[in-house]
C-alpha positions as CSV (number, residue, x, y, z in Angstrom):
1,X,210.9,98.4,81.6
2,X,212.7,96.3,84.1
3,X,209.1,95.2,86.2
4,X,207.5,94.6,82.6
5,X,210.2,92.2,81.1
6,X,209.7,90.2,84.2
7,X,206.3,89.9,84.2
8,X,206.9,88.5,80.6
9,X,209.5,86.1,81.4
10,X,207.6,84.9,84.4
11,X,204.4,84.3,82.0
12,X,206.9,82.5,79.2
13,X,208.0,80.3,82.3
14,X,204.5,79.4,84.1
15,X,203.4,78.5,80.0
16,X,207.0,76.4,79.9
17,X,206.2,74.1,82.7
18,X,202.5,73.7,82.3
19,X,203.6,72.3,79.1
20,X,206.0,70.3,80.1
21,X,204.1,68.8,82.6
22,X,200.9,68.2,80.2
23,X,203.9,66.4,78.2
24,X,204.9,64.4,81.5
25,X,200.9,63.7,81.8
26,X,200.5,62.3,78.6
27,X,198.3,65.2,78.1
28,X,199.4,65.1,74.1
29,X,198.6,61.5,73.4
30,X,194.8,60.7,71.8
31,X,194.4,64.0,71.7
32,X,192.3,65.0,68.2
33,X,193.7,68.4,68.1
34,X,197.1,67.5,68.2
35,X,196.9,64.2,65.5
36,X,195.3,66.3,63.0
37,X,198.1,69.4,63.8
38,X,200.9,66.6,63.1
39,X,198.7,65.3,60.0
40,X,198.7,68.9,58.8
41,X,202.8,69.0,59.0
42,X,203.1,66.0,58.1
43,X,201.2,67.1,54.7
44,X,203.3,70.8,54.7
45,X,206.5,69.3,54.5
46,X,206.0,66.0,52.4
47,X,202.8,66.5,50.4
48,X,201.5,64.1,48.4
49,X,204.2,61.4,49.9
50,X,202.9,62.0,53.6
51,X,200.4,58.7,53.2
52,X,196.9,59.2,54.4
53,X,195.9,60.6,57.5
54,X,196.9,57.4,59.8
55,X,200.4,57.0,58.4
56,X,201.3,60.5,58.6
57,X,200.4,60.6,62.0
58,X,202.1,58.0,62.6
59,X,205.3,59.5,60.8
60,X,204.9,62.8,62.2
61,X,204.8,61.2,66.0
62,X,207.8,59.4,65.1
63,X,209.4,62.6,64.2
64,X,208.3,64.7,67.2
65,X,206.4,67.1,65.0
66,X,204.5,67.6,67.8
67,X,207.1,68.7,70.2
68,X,207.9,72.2,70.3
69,X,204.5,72.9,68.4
70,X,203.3,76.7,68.8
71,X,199.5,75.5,68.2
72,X,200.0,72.0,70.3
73,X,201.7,74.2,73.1
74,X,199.3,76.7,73.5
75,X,196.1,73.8,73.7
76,X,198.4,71.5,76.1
77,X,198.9,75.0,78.3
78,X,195.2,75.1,77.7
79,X,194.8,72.1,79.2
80,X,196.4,72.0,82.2
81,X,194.3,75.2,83.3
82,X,191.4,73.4,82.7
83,X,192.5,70.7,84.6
84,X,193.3,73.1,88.0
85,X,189.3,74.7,87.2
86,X,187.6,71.0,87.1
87,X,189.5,70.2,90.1
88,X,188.7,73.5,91.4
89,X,185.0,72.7,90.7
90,X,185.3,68.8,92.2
91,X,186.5,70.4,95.4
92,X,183.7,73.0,95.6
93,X,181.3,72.9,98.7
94,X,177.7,71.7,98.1
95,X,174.2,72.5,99.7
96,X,174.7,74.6,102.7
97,X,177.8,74.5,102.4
98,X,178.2,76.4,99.3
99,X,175.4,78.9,99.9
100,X,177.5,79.4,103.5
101,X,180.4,79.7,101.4
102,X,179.1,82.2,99.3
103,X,177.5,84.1,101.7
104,X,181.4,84.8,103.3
105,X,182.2,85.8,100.4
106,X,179.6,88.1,99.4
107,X,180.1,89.7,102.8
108,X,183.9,90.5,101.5
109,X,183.0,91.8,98.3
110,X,179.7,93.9,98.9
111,X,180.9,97.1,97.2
112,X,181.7,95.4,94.2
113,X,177.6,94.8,94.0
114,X,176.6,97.9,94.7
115,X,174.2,99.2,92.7
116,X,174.8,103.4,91.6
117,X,172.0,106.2,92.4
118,X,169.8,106.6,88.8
119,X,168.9,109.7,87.9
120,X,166.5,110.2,85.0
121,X,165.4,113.6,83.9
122,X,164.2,116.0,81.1
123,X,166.6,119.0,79.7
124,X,166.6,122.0,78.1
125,X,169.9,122.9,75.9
126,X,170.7,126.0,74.1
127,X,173.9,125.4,72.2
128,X,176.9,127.7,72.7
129,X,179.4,128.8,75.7
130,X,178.6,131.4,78.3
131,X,177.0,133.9,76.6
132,X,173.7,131.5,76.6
133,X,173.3,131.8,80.3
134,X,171.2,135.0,80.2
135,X,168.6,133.4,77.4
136,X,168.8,130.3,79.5
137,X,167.9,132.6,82.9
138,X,164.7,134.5,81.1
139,X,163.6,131.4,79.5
140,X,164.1,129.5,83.3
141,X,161.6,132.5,84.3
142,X,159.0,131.8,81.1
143,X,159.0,127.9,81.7
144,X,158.4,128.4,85.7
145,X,155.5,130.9,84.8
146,X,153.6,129.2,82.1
147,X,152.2,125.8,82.3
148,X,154.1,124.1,79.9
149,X,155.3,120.7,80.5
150,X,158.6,119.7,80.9
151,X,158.6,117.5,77.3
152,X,157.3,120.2,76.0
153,X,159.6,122.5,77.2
154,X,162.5,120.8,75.7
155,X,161.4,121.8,72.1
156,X,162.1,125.3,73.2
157,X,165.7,124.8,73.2
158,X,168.5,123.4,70.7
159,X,168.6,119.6,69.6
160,X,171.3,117.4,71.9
161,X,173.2,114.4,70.4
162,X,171.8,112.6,73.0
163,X,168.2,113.7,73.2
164,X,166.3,115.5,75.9
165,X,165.2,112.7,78.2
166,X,167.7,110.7,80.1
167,X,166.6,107.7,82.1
168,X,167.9,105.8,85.1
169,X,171.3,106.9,84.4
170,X,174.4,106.8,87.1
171,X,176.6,109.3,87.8
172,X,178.9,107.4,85.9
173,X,176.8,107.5,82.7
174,X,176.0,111.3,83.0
175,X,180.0,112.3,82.8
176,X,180.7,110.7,79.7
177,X,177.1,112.2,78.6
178,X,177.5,115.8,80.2
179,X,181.0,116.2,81.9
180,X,182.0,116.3,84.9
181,X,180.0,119.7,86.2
182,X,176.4,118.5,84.8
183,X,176.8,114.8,86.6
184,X,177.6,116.8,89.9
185,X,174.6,119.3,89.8
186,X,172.1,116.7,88.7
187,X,173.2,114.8,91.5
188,X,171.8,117.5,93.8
189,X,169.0,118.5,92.2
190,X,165.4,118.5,94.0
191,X,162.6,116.5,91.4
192,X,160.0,118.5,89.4
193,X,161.4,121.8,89.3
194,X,163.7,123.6,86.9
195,X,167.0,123.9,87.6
196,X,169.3,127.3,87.6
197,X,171.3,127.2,84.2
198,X,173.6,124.5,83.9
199,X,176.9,124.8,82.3
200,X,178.8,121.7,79.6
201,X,181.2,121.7,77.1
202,X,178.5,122.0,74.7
203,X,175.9,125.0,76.0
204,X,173.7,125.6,78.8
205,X,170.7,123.1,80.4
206,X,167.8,123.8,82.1
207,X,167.3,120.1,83.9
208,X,164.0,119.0,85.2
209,X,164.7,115.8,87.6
210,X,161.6,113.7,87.5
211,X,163.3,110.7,89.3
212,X,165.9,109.2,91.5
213,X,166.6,106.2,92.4
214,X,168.6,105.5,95.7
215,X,171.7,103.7,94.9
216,X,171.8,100.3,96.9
217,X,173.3,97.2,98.3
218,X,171.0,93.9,97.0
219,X,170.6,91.0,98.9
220,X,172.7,87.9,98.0
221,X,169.6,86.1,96.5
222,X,169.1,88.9,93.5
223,X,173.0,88.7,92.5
224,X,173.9,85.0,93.6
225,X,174.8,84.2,89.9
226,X,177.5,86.5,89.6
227,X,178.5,85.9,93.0
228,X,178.6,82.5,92.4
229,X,180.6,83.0,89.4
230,X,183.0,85.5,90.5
231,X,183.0,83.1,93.9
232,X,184.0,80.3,91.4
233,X,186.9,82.2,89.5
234,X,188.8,83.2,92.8
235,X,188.5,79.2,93.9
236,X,190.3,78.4,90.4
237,X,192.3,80.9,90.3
238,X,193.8,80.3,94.3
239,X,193.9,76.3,92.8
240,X,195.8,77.3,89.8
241,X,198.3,79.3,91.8
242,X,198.8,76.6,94.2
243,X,199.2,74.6,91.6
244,X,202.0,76.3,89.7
245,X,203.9,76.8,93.2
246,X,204.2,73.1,93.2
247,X,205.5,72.8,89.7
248,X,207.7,76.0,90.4
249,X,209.8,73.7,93.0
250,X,210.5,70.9,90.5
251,X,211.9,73.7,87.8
252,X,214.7,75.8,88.0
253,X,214.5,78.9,85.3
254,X,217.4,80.2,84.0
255,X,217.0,83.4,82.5
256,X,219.9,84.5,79.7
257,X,219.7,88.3,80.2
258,X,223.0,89.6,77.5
259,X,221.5,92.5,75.7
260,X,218.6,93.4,77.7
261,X,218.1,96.4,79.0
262,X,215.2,99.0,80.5
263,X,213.1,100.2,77.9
C-alpha cells in the first residue's frame, strides 16, 4: 500500500544518511570489521594476486571496496545508533536524580506493570459436546456428597491435554488453555466448592478453585530493573529521533516514484 511503501522508503532514507554521516565521521576508518570485509573482496575478485592481508587492504581502500558495502553499511548504520544510545546513557541522570527520574516515569506507565489476577484450580473433564452435561450434573451431585477430594476427584473424569491442576494462571493463560467461556467462569468462581458444569470446545468441567490471587500494582522497588530498562530505551530512542531530525535538515530525499503503485 501507499502508507507501507513509505514507511519503507523513509527507513531506506534514515539508513542512507546515518551512513553517510558515519562516512563523514570517519566512522569506517580502523575499523576491524570493515578491513577484513575489504580483505575478503579483495581476495573474491583477485585471489591468489590480492597480496597478504595488509596489501589488499590497502588495495581494496584504494579502490573504495568499502563504499557502497551491503555488510560495511549495515555495521556503519550500526554504529551510529550506538553512538545516539552511549550518548543517551552519558546524559542520563544519577543518584536521586535518576531514581526521581524513574519514579515519573513509572508513575506514567503503571499499567504496563500490572500484575494479572492468578487463578489456580483442580478440574474435572468429561470429553465430548453437550450431551455430557447431564453425567457432569449427577457426578457434580456424587462429588458434593462423598468425601472425596478434589485430586481425587479428577480421576473420575477423562484425561485433559493439559492436565487436571492449573496453577497461578491469568485470565490470559486460561483462554488459550480453555477458551474464552471457561477463563470467564473461573474468574467468578467462589474457592473450594464444585462448580456447575462448565462448557469448552473440548467437553464439560467440573472446576474446584482452590486459590486466587488478587491481581496488583507492585511498588517501583520490586520492578525497578525493567523500569529502568524500558526508562532507558525511551531516553535512546527520543535521542536517536532527535538526532536523525538534525541529519534530516542537511539531506534532501528525492524519491523516483515511475512504476509504483498501491499494492
Amino acid at each position: 500500500t501507499s502508507r507501507e511503501l513509505a514507511a519503507l522508503i523513509d527507513r531506506e532514507a534514515v539508513d542512507e544518511m546515518l551512513y553517510r554521516e558515519a562516512l563523514l565521521l570517519g566512522l569506517d576508518r580502523g575499523d576491524p570489521a570493515v578491513e577484513w570485509r575489504v580483505i575478503e573482496k579483495m581476495e573474491f575478485l583477485y585471489e591468489g594476486a590480492a597480496g597478504g592481508n595488509r596489501e589488499a587492504l590497502r588495495r581494496g581502500l584504494e579502490l573504495g571496496l568499502q563504499r557502497d558495502d551491503v555488510v560495511v553499511r549495515s555495521g556503519l548504520v550500526t554504529k551510529m545508533r550506538l553512538l545516539a544510545k552511549g550518548a543517551s546513557r552519558s546524559e542520563e541522570p544519577r543518584g536521586d536524580d535518576l531514581e526521581r527520574a524513574l519514579a515519573v516515569y513509572y508513575e506514567r506507565h503503571r499499567e504496563e506493570y500490572a500484575q494479572p489476577e492468578l487463578l489456580s484450580f483442580i478440574h474435572v473433564f468429561l470429553r465430548g459436546g453437550a450431551t455430557r452435561e447431564a453425567e457432569a450434573r449427577a457426578l457434580r451431585a456424587r462429588l458434593e456428597a462423598s468425601a472425596i477430594s478434589p485430586a481425587d476427584a479428577a480421576k473420575e473424569g477423562d484425561p485433559f491435554v493439559a492436565g487436571s491442576v492449573v496453577r497461578a494462571t491469568p485470565r490470559a493463560g486460561l483462554v488459550k488453555l480453555f477458551g474464552d467461556e471457561v477463563a470467564a467462569a473461573v474468574s467468578t468462581l467462589e474457592p473450594s466448592r464444585w462448580s456447575e458444569p462448565i462448557r469448552s470446545p473440548y467437553g464439560v468441567h467440573l472446576v474446584w478453585l482452590t486459590e486466587r490471587r488478587e491481581g496488583r500494582t507492585p511498588p517501583l522497588a520490586d520492578v525497578r530493573s525493567r523500569v529502568l530498562h524500558a526508562y532507558r530505551a525511551a531516553r535512546q530512542q527520543a535521542y536517536l529521533q532527535r538526532m536523525l531530525d538534525e541529519i534530516r535538515a542537511a539531506y534532501e530525499v528525492r524519491v523516483d516514484s515511475e512504476g509504483t503503485r498501491d499494492a
